[in-house]
N, C-alpha and C positions, 0 to 999 in steps of 0.2 A: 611386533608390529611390522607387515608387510614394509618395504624399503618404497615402491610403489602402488599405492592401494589407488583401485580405480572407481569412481563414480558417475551414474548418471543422474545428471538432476535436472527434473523436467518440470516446467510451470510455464505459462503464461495468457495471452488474449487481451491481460492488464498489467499496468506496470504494477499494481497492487501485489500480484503473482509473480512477476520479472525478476523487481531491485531485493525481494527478498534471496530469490532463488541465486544472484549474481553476489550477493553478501553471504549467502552460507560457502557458492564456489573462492569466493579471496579469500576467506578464512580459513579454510581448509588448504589453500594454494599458501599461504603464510606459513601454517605449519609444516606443510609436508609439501616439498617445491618439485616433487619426483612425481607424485602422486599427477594420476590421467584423470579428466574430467569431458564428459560428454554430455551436451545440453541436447535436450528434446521438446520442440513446442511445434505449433499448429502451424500449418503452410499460411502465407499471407499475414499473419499478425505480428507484432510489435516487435515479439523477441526474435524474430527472423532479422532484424536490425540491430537492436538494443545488443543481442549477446553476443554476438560477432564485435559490435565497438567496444565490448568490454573482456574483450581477448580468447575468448573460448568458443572452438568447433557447436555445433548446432543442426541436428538433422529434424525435420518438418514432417507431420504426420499429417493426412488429409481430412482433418477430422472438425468439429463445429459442435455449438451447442445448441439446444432444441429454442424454435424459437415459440413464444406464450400463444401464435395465433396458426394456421393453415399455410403451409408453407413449401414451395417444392425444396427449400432445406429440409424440415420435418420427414418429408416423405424418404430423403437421401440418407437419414442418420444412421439406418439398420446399417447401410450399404459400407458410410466412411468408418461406422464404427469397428464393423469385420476388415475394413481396410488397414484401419490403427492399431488392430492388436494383431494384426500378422506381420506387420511393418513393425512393431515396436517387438514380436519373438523374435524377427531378424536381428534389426539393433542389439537386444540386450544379448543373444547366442556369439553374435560376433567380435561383441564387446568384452564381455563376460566381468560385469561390474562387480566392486563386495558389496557396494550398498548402493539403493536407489530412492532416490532423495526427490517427495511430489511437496509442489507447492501451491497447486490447487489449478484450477481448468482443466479444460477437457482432454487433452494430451497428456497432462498429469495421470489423470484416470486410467486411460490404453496402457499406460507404462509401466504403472504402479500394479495394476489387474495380474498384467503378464508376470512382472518381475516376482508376484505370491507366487503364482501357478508354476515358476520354477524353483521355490527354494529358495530366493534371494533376499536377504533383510531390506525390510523398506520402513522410509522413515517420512512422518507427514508432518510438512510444517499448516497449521491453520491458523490464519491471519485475524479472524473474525470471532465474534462472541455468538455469530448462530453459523455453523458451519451449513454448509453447502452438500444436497444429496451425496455428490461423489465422493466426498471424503468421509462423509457417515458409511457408504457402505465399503469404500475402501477398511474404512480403519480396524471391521474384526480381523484381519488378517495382518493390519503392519503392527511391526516389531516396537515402534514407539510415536506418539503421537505429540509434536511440542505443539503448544497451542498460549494463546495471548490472555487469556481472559479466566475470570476463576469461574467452577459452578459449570462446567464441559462434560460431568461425567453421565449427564443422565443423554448426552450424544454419544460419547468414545466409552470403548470399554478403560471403569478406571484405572488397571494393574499396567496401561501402558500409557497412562496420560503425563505429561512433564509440563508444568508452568513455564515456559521461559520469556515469554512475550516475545514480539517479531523483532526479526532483524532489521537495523535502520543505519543509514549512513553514520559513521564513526567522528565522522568530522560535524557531527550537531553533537558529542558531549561539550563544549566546549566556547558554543554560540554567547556566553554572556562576555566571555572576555575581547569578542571582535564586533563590540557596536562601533565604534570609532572609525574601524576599515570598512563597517559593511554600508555607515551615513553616507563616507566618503565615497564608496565605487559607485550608489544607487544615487549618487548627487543632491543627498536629501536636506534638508530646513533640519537643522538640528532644534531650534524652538519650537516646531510642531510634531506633535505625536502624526504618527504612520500607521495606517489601516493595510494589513496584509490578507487580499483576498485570493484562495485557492479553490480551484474548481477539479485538481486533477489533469493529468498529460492530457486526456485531449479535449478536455471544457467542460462543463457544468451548461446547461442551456439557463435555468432559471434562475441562477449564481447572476449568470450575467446581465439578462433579461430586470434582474433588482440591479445591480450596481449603472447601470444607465440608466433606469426609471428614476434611481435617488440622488447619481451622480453631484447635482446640483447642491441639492441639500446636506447631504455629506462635508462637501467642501466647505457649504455655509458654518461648519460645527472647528473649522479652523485646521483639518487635519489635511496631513498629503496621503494619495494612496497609491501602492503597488496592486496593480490589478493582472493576475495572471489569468486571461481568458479560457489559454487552452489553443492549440491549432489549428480545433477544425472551427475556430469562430475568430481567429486576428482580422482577417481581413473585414469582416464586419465591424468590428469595434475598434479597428486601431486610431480611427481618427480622433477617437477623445484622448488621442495622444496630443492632440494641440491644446489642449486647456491644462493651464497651470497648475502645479502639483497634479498632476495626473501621470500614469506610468503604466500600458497596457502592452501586455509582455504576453508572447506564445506561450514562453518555455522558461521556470529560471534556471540556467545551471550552477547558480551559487547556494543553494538553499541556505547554506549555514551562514551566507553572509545575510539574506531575508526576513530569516528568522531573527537572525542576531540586529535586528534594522526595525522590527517591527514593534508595537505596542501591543495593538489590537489584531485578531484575525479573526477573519469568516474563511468560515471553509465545509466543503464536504466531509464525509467522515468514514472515508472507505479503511480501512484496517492500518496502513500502512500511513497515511496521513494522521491519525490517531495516534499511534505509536508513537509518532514523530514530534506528536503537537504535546505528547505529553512528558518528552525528554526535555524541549525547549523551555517548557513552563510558561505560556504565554495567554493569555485570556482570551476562550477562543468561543464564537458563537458558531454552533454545529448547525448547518441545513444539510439535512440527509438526501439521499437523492431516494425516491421511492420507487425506482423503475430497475430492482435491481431484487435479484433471488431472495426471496423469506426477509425481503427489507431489512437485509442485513445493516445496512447503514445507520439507520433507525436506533437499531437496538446496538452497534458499537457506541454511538453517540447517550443512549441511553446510561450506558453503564456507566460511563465516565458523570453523567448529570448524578446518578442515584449516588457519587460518592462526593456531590458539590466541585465537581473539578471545572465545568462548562457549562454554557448556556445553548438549549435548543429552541430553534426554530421549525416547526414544518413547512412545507413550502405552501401547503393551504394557510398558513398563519400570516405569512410574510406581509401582503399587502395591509391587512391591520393594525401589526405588531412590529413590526420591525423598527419605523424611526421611534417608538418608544422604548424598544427594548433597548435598540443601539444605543442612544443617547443619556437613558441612564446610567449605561455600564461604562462609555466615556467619559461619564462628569463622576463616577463613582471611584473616586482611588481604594479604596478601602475593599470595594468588591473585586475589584481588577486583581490586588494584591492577594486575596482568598482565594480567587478562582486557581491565580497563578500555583500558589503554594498547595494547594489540593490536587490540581493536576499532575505536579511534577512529583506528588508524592507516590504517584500511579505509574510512573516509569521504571522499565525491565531494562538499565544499560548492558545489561548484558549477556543479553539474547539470541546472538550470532555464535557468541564462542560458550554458552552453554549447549545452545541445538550440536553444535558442531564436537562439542565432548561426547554427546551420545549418538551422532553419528561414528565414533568412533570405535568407541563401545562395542557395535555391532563388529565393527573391522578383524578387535582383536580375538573377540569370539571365534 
């Protein structure tokens, strides 16, 4: 084993893409504390933030994804795309990485493309149960493909597919033992159960768009709630921060104490949320968001219902179905308690330092 093995790991545009890509770099930073690590994502988005607060260099590609309608982006993409991969044969020439690690967007793609075309092993983490064009056509080329969900082969080729499910914060193994600390930091009614609603870093529109339609009602069923709107929507919603038991939050940065706080959760069902919801074992009703590639969300949400672990909603159902559906599974201990124990029977804990063995694999090669 190289004494310094060096990596590029590139993902982002979502934190879906990000906190995976920032947990396979600690884990491999754990083992091998010599080892170089260089991040790659898209000029302007998340990770040009995120990965610099989480200690690692980070160079920006000019690059975007195509948007569903007529667009002068559309029209630019030939342009940033020959942009990305001559930016990213710089990078990796100068770099000169042993493995290069995509975790999905579009910067992934430029990096992962170049890094075949010279020889370099590449390794694709995917998050979702319907993978995304760029890693379909990436993956006849990388060396191993770890992926979340079973039933991927008729996307990736199978002699390089790995189960391992996604990487998730290491501090949710262990959510059941800190109810106690997480009532007390969130200030909560320990006699009333806690609705835990998550929309995603930066909000959910029709997540929220329900939880103030029903706000009322809701409360009327006796429960407190943590409601994480999202950023690009607090300022609109923060003032149901003056009604009692109410709690409308940007951002949490305690998840584990959240999770470990919560009864119930509604929540999106982006890959990485899923993952997470199915470590905690919590009873969780999925609204997918439908404005998002091949409705991926959709169909992660799905998988986990086809094996009785959650309950879904579509967002055409909501207004109908919702206070019937919620209010059953509230007053239901018995289905709370199934849902719980099915879902948690669906979790990969350890998913980071499996990707991260066969990232290595490649090294000693």
């Amino acid at each position: 084993m190289k004494e310094n093995p060096k990596f590029i790991i590139s993902g982002g545009g979502t934190g879906g893409h990000i906190y995976p890509a920032i947990a396979i770099a600690n884990e491999i930073k754990s083992r091998y504390s010599q080892s170089e690590i260089l991040f790659v994502g898209a000029n302007d988005k998340m990770e040009m933030q995120k990965v610099p607060q989480a200690g690692y260099p980070i160079k920006g590609l000019w690059i975007a994804g195509i948007q569903r309608k007529l667009t002068l982006q559309n029209a630019m993409f030939p342009l940033k795309l020959a942009s990305s991969l001559m930016k990213s044969f710089g990078i990796i020439k100068g770099f000169k990485p042993d493995v290069v690690i995509g975790t999905g967007g579009f910067a992934s793609g430029a990096v992962l493309k170049v890094a075949s075309m010279l020889g370099i092993p590449t390794v694709i983490q995917e998050q979702n149960s319907y993978p995304g064009i760029t890693n379909k056509l990436l993956s006849k080329k990388a060396n191993k493909i770890c992926v979340a969900y079973e039933n991927l082969e008729r996307f990736f080729p199978k002699e390089n597919l790995i189960l391992t499910g996604n990487p998730v914060r290491q501090d949710l193994l262990s959510v059941n033992d800190k109810r106690d600390e997480a009532l007390t930091y969130f200030k909560l009614d320990v006699s009333k159960k806690t609705l835990l609603v998550l929309g995603g870093s930066l909000g959910a529109r029709r997540v929220n768009q329900l939880i103030a339609k029903e706000l009322d009602w809701l409360l009327s069923q006796g429960i407190q709630i943590i409601w994480q709107c999202g950023k690009l929507y607090f300022e609109e919603y923060k003032h149901f921060n003056d009604k009692e038991n109410v709690q409308v939050l940007a951002f949490i940065d305690r998840m584990d104490l959240v999770y470990a706080a919560a009864d119930v959760v509604i929540s999106r069902s982006g890959a990485s949320s899923v993952s997470e919801l199915c470590l905690v074992g919590k009873p969780v009703v999925f609204i997918p968001s439908p404005n998002v590639a091949e409705d991926h969300q959709t169909k992660n949400a799905q998988a986990i219902v086809d094996k009785h672990g959650a309950i879904l909603l579509k967002e055409n159902e909501l207004d109908e179905q919702f206070e019937v559906v919620f209010e059953t599974l509230l007053n239901d201990k018995g289905k709370q308690e199934s849902l719980s124990e099915n879902i948690k029977a669906l979790a990969l804990p350890n998913a980071t330092k499996q990707i991260v063995d066969e990232i290595m694999k490649l090294v000693n090669k």
